[in-house]
Biopython code that builds the backbone (N, CA, C, O; Angstrom):
import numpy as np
from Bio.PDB.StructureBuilder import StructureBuilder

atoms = [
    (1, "UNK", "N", (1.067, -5.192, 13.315)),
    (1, "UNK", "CA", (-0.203, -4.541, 13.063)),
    (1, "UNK", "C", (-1.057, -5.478, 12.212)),
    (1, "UNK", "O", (-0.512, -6.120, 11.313)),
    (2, "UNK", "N", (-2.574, -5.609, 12.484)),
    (2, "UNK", "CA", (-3.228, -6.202, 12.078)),
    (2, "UNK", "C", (-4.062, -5.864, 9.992)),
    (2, "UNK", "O", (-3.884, -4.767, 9.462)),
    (3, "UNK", "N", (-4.479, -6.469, 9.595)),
    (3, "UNK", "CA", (-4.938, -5.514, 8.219)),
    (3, "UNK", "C", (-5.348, -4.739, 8.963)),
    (3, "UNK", "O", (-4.763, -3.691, 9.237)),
    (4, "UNK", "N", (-6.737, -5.201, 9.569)),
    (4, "UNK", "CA", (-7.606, -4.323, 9.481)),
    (4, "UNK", "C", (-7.175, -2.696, 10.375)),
    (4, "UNK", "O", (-7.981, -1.766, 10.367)),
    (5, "UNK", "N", (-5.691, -2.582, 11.155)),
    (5, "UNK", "CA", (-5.331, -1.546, 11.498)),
    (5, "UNK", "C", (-4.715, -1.490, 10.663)),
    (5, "UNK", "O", (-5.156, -0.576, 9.966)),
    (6, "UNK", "N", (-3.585, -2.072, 10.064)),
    (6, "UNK", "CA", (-3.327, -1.240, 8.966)),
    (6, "UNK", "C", (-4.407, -0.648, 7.915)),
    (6, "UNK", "O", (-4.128, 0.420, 7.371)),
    (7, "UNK", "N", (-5.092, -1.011, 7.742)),
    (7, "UNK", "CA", (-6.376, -0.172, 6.530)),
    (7, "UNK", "C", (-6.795, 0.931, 7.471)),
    (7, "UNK", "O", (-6.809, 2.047, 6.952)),
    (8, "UNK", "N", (-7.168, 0.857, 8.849)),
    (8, "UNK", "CA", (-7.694, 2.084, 9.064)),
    (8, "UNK", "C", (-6.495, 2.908, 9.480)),
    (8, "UNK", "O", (-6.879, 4.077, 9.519)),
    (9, "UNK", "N", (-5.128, 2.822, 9.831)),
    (9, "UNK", "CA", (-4.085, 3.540, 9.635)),
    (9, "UNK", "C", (-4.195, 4.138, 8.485)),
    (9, "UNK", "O", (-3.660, 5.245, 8.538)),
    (10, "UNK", "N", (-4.683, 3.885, 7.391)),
    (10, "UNK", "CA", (-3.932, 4.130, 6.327)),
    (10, "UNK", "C", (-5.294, 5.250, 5.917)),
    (10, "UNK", "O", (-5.202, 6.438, 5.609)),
    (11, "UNK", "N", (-6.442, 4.468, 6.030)),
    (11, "UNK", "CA", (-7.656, 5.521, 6.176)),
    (11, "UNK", "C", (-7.372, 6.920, 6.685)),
    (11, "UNK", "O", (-7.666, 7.883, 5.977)),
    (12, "UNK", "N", (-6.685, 7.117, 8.158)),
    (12, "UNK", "CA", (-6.142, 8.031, 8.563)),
    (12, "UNK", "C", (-5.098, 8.800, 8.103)),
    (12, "UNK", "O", (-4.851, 9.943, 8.485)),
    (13, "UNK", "N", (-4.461, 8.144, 7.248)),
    (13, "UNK", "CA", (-3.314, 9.067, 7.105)),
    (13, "UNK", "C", (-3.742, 10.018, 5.923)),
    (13, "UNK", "O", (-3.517, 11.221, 5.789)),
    (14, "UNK", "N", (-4.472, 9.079, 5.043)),
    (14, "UNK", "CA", (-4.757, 9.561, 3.245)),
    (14, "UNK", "C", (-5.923, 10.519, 4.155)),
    (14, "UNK", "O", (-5.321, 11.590, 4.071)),
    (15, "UNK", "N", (-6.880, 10.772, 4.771)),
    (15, "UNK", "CA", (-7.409, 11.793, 5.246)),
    (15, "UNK", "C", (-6.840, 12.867, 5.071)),
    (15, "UNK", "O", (-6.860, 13.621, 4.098)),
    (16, "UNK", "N", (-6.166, 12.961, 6.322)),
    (16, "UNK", "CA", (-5.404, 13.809, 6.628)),
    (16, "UNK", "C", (-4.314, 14.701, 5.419)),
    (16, "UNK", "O", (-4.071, 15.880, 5.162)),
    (17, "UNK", "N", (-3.973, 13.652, 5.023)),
    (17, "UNK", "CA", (-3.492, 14.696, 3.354)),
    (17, "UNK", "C", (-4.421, 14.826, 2.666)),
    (17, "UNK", "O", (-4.012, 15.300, 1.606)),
    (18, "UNK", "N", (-5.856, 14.628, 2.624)),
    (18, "UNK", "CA", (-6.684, 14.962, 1.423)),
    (18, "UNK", "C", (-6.813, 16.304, 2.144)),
    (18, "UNK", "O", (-6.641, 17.287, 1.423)),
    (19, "UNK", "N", (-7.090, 16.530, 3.462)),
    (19, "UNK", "CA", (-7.381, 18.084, 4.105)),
    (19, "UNK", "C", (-6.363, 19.010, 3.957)),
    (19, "UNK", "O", (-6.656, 20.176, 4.221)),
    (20, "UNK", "N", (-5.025, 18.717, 3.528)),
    (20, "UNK", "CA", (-4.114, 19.248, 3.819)),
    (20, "UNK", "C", (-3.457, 19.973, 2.104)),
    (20, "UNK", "O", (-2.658, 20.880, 1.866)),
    (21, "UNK", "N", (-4.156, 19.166, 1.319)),
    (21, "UNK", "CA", (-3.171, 18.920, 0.124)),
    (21, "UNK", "C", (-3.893, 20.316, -0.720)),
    (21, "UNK", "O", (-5.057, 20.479, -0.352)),
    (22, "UNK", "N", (-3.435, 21.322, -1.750)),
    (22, "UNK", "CA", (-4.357, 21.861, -3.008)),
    (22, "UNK", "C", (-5.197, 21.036, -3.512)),
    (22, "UNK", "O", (-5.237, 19.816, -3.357)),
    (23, "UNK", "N", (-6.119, 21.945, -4.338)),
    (23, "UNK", "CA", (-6.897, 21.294, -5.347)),
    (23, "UNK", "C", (-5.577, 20.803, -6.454)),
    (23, "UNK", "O", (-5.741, 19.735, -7.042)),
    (24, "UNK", "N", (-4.571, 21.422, -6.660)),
    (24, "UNK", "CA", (-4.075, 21.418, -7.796)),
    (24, "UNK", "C", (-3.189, 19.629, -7.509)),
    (24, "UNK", "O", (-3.299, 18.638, -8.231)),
    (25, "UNK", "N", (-2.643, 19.726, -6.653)),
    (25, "UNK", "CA", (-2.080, 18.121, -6.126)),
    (25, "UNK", "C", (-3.143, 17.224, -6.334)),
    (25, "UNK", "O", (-2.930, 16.325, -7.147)),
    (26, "UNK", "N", (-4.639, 17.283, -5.579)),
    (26, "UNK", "CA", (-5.576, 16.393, -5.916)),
    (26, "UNK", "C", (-5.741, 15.940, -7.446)),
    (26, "UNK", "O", (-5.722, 14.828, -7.975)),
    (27, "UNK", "N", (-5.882, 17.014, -7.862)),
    (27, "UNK", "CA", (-6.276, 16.903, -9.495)),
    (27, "UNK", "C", (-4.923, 16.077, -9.935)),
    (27, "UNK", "O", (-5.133, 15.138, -10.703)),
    (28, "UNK", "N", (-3.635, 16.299, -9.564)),
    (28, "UNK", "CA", (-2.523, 16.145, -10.195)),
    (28, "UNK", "C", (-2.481, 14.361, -9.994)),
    (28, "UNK", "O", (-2.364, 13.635, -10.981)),
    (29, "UNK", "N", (-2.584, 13.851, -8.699)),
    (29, "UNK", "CA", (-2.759, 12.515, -8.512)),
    (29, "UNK", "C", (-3.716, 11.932, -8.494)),
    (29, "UNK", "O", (-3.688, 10.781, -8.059)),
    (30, "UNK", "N", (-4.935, 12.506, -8.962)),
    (30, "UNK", "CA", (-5.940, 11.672, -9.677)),
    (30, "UNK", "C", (-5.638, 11.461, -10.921)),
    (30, "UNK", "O", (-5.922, 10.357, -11.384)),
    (31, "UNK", "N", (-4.852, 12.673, -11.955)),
    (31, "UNK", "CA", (-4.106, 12.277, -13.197)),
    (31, "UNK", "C", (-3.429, 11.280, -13.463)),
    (31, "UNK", "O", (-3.711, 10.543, -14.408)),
    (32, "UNK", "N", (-2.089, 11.023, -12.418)),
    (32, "UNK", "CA", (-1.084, 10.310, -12.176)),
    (32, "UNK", "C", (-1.763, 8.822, -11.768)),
    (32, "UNK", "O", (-0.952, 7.925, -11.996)),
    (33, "UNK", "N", (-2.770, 8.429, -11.339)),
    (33, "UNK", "CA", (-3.523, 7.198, -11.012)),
    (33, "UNK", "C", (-3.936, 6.552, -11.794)),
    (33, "UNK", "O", (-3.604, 5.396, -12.056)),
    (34, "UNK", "N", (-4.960, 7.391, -12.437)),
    (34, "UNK", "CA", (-5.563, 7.162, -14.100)),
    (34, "UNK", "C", (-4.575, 6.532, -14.615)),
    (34, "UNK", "O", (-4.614, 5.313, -14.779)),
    (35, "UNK", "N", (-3.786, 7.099, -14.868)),
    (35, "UNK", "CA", (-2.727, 6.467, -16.208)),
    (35, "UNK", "C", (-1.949, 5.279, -15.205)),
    (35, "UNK", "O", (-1.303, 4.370, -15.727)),
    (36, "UNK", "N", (-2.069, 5.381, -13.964)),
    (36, "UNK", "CA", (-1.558, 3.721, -13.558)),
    (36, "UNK", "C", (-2.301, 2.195, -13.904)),
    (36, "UNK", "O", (-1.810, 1.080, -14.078)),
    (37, "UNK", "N", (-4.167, 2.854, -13.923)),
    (37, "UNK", "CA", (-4.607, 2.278, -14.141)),
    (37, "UNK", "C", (-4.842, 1.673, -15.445)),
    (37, "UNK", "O", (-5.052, 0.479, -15.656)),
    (38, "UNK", "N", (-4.767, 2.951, -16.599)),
    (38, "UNK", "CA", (-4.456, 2.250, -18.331)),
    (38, "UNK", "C", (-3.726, 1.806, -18.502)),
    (38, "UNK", "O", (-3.814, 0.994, -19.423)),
    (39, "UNK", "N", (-2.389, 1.936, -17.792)),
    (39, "UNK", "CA", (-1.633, 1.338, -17.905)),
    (39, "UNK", "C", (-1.447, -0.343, -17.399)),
    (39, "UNK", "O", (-0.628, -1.014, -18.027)),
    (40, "UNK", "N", (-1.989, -0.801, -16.598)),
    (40, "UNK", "CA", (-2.758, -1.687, -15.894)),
    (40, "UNK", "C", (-3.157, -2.739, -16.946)),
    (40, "UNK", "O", (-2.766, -3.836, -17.344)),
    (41, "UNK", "N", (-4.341, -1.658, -17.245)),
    (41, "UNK", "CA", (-5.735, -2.004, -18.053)),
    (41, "UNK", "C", (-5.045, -2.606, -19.800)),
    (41, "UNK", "O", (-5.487, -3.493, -20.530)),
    (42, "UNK", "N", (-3.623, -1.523, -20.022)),
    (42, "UNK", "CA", (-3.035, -2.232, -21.336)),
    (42, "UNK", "C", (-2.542, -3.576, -21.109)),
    (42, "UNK", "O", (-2.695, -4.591, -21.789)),
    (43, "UNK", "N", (-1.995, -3.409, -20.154)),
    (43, "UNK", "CA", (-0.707, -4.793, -20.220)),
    (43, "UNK", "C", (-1.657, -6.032, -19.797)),
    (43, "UNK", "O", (-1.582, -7.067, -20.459)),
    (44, "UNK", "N", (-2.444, -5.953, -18.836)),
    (44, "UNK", "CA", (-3.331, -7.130, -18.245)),
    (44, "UNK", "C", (-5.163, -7.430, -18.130)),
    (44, "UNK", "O", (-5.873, -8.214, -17.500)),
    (45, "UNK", "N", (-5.439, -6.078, -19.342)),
    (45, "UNK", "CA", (-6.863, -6.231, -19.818)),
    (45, "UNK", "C", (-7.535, -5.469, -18.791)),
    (45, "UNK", "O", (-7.100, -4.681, -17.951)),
    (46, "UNK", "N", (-8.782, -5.920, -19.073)),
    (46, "UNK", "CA", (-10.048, -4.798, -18.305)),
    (46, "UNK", "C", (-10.160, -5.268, -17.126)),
    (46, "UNK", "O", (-10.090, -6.469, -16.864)),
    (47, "UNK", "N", (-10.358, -4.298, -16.244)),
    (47, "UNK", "CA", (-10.459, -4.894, -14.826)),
    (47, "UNK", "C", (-11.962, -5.592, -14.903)),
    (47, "UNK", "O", (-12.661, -5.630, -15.916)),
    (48, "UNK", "N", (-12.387, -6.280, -13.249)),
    (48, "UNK", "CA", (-13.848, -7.101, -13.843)),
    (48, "UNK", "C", (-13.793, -5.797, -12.358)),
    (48, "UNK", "O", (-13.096, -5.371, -11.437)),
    (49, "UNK", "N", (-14.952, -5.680, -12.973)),
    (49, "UNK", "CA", (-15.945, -4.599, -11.954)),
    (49, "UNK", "C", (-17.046, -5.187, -11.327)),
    (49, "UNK", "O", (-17.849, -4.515, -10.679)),
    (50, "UNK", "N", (-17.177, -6.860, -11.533)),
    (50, "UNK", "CA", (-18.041, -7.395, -10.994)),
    (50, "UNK", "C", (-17.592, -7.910, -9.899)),
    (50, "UNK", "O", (-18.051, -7.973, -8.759)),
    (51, "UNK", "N", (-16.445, -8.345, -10.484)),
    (51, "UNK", "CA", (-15.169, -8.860, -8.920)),
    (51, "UNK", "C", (-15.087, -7.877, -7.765)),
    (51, "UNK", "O", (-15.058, -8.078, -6.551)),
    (52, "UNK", "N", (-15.049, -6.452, -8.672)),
    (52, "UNK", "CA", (-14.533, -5.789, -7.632)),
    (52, "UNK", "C", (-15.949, -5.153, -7.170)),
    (52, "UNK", "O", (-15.272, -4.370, -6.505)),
    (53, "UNK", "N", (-17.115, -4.804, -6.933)),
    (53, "UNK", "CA", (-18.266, -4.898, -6.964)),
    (53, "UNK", "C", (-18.688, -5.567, -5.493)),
    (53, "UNK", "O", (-19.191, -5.026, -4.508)),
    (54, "UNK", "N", (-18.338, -6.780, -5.695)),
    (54, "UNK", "CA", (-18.902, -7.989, -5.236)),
    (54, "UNK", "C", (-17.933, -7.731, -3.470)),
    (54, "UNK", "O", (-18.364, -7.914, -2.331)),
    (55, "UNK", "N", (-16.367, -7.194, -3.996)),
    (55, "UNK", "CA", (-15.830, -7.441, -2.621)),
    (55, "UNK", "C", (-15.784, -6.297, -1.467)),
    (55, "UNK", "O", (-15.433, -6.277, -0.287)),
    (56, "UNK", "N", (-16.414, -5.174, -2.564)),
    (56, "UNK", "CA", (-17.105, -3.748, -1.936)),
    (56, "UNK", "C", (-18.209, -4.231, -1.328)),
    (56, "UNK", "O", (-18.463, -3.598, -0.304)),
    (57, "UNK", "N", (-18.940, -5.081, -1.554)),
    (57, "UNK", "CA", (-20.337, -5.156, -0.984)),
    (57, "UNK", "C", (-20.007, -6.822, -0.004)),
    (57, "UNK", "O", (-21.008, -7.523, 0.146)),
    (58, "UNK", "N", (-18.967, -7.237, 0.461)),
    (58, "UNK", "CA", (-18.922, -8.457, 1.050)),
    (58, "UNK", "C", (-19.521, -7.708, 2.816)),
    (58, "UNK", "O", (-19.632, -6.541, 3.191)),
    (59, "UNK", "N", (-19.665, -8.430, 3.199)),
    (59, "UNK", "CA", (-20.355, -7.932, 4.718)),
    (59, "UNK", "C", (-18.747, -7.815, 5.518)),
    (59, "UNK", "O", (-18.553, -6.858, 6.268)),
    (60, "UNK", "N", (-17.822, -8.685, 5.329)),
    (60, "UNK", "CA", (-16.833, -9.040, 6.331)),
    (60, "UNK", "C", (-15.781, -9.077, 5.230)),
    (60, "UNK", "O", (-16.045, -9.533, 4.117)),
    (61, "UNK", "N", (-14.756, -8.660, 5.510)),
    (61, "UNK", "CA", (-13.394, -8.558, 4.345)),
    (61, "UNK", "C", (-12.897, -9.716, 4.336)),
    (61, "UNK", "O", (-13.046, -10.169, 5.471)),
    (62, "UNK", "N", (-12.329, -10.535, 3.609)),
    (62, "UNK", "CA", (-11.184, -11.722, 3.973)),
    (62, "UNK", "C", (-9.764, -11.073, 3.689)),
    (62, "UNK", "O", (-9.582, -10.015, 3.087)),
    (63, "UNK", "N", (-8.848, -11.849, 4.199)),
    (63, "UNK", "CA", (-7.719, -10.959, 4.341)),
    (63, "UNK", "C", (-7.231, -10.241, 2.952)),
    (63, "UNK", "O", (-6.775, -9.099, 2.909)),
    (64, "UNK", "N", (-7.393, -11.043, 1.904)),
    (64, "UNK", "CA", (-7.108, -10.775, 0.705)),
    (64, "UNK", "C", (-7.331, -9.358, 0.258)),
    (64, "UNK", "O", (-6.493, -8.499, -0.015)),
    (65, "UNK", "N", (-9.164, -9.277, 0.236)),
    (65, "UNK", "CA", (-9.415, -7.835, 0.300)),
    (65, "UNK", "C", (-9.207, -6.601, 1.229)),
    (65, "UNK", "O", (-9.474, -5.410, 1.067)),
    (66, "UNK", "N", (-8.572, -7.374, 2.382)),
    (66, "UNK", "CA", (-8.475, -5.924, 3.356)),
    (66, "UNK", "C", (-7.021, -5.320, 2.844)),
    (66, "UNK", "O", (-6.802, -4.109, 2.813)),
    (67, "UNK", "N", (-5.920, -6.466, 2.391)),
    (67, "UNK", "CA", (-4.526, -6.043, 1.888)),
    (67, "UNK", "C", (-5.093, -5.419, 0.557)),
    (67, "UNK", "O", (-4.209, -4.675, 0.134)),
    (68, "UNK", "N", (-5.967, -5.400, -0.123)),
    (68, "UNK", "CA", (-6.325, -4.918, -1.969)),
    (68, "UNK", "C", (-6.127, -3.217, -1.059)),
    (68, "UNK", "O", (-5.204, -2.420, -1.226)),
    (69, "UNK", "N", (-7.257, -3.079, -0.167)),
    (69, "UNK", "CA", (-7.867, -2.094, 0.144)),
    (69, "UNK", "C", (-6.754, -1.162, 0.626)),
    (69, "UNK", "O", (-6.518, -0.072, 0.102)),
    (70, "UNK", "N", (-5.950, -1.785, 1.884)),
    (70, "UNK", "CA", (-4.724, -1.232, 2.191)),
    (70, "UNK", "C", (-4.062, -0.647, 1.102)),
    (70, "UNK", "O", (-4.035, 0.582, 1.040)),
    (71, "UNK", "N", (-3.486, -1.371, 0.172)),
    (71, "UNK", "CA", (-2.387, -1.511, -0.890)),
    (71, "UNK", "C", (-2.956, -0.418, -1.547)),
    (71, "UNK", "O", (-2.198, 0.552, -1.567)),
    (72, "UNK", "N", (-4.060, -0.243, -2.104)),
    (72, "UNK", "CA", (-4.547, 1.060, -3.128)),
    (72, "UNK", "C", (-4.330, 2.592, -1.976)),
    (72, "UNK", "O", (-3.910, 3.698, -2.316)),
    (73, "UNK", "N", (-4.680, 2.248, -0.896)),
    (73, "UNK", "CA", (-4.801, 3.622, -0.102)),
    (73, "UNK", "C", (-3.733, 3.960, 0.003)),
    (73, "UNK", "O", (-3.553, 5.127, -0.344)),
    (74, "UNK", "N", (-2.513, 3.203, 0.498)),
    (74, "UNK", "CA", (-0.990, 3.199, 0.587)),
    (74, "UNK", "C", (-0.403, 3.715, -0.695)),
    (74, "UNK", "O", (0.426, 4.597, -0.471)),
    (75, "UNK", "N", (-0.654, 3.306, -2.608)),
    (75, "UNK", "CA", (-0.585, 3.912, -4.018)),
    (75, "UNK", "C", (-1.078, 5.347, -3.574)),
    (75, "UNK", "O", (-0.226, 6.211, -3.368)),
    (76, "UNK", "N", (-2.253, 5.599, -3.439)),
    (76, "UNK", "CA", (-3.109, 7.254, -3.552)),
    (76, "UNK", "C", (-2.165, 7.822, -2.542)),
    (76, "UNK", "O", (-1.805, 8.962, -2.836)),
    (77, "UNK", "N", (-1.505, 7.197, -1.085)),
    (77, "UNK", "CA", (-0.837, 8.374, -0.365)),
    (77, "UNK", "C", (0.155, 8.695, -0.581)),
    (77, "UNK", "O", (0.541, 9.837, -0.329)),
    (78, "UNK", "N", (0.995, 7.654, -1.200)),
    (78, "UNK", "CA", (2.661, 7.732, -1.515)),
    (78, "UNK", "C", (2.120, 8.606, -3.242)),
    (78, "UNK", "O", (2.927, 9.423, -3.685)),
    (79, "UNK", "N", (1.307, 8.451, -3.747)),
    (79, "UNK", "CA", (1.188, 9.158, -4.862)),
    (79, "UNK", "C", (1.254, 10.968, -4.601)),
    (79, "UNK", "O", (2.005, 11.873, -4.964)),
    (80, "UNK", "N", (-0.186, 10.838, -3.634)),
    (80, "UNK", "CA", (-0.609, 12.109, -3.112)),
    (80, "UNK", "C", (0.853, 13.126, -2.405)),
    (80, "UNK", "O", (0.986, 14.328, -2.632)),
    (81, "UNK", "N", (1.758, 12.340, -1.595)),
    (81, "UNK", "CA", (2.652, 12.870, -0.540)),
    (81, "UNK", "C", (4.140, 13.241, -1.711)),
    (81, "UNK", "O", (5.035, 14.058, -1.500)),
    (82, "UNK", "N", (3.986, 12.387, -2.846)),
    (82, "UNK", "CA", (5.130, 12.671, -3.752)),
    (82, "UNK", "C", (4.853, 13.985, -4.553)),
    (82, "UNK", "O", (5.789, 14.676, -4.954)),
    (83, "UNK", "N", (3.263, 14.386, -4.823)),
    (83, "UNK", "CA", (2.715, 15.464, -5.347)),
    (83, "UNK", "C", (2.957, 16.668, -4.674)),
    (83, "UNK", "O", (3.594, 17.591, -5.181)),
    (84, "UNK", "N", (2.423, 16.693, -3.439)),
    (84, "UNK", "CA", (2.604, 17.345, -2.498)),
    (84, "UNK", "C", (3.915, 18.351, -1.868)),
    (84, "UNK", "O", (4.034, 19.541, -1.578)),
    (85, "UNK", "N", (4.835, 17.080, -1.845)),
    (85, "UNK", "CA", (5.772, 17.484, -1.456)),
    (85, "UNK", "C", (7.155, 18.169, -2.839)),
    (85, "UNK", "O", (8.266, 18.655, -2.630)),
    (86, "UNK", "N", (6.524, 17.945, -3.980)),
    (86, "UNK", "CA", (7.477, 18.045, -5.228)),
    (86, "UNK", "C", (6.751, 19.883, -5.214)),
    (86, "UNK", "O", (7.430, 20.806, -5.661)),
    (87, "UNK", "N", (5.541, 20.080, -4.719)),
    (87, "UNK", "CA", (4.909, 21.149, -5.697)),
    (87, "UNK", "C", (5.118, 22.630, -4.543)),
    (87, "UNK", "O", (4.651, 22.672, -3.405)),
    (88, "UNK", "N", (5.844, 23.623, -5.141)),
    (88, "UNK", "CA", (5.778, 24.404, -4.441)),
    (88, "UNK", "C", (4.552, 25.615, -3.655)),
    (88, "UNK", "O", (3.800, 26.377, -4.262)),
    (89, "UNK", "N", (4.672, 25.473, -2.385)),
    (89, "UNK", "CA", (3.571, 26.042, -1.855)),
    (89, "UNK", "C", (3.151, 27.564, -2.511)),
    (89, "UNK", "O", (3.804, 28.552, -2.845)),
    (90, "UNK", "N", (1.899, 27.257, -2.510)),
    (90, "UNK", "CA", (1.274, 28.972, -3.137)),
    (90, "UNK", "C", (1.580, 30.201, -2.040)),
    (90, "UNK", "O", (1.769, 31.378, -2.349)),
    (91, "UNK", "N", (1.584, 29.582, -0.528)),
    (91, "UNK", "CA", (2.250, 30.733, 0.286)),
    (91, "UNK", "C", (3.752, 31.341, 0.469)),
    (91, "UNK", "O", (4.081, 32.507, 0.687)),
    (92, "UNK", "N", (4.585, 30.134, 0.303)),
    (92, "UNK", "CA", (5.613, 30.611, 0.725)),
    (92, "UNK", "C", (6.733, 30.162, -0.599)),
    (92, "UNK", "O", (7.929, 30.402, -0.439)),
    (93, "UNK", "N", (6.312, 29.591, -1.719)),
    (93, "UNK", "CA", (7.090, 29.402, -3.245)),
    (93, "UNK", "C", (7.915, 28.341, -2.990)),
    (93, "UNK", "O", (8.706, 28.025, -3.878)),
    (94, "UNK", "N", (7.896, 27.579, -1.721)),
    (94, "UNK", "CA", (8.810, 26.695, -0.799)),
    (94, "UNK", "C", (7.665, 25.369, -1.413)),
    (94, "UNK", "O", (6.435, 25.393, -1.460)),
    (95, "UNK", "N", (8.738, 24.155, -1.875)),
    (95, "UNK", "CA", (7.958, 22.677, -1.735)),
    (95, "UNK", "C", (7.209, 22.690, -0.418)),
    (95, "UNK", "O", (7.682, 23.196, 0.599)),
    (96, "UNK", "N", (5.808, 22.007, -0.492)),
    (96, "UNK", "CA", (5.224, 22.303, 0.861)),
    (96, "UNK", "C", (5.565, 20.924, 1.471)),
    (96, "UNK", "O", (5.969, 19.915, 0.892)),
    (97, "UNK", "N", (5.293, 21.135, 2.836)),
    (97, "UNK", "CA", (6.061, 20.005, 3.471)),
    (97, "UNK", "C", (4.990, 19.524, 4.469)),
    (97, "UNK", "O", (4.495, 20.238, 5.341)),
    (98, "UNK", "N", (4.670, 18.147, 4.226)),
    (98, "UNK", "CA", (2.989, 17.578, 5.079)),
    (98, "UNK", "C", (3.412, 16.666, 5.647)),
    (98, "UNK", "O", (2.585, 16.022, 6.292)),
    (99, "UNK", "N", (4.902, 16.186, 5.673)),
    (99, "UNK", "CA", (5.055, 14.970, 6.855)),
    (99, "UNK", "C", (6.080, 15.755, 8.052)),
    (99, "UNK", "O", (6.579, 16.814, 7.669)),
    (100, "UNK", "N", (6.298, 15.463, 8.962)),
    (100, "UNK", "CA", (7.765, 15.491, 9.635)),
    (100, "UNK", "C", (8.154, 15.303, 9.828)),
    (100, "UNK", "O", (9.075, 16.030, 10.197)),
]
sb = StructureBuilder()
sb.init_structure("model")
sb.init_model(0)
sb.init_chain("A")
sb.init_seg("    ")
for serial, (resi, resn, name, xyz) in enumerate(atoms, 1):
    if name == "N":
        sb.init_residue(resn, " ", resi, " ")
    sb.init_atom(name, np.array(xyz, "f"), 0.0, 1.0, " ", f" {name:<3s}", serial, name[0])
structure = sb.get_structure()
């Protein structure tokens, strides 16, 4: 698979659990991210937001940034799907279950 299918694979998948997931999971792994990122931000300083800025607004990705892009969406789903699947459903008191 190519990046750029893997990124839009991956586009697809984190979709699909954002439609699928509670508010309470969302909120929970936007928590759980945050603190990946201070944590980040302690050990190896401030991110440059100009860097990252600059490769949001490039016209054409180079491979580098299409793997950044992949790699974070791939963190938010394995984050999102570990939330998900740990937290018991509000319908049935059962861990809810979003893969098969």
């Amino acid at each position: 698979m190519t990046d750029i299918q893997q990124l839009r694979s991956n586009e697809t998948e984190l979709r699909h659990l954002l439609e699928m997931s509670e508010k309470g999971s969302l909120e929970q792994s936007l928590r759980l991210l945050g603190l990946y990122v201070a944590a980040y931000k302690q050990i190896h300083g401030e991110l440059n937001h100009q860097l990252l800025a600059a490769r949001l607004n490039q016209q054409e990705m180079d491979n580098e940034t299409l793997q950044l892009f992949s790699n974070g969406l791939q963190e938010a789903i394995s984050m999102l799907t570990m939330i998900e699947t740990s937290r018991p459903s509000t319908q049935t008191g059962k861990p809810a279950q979003l893969l098969n």
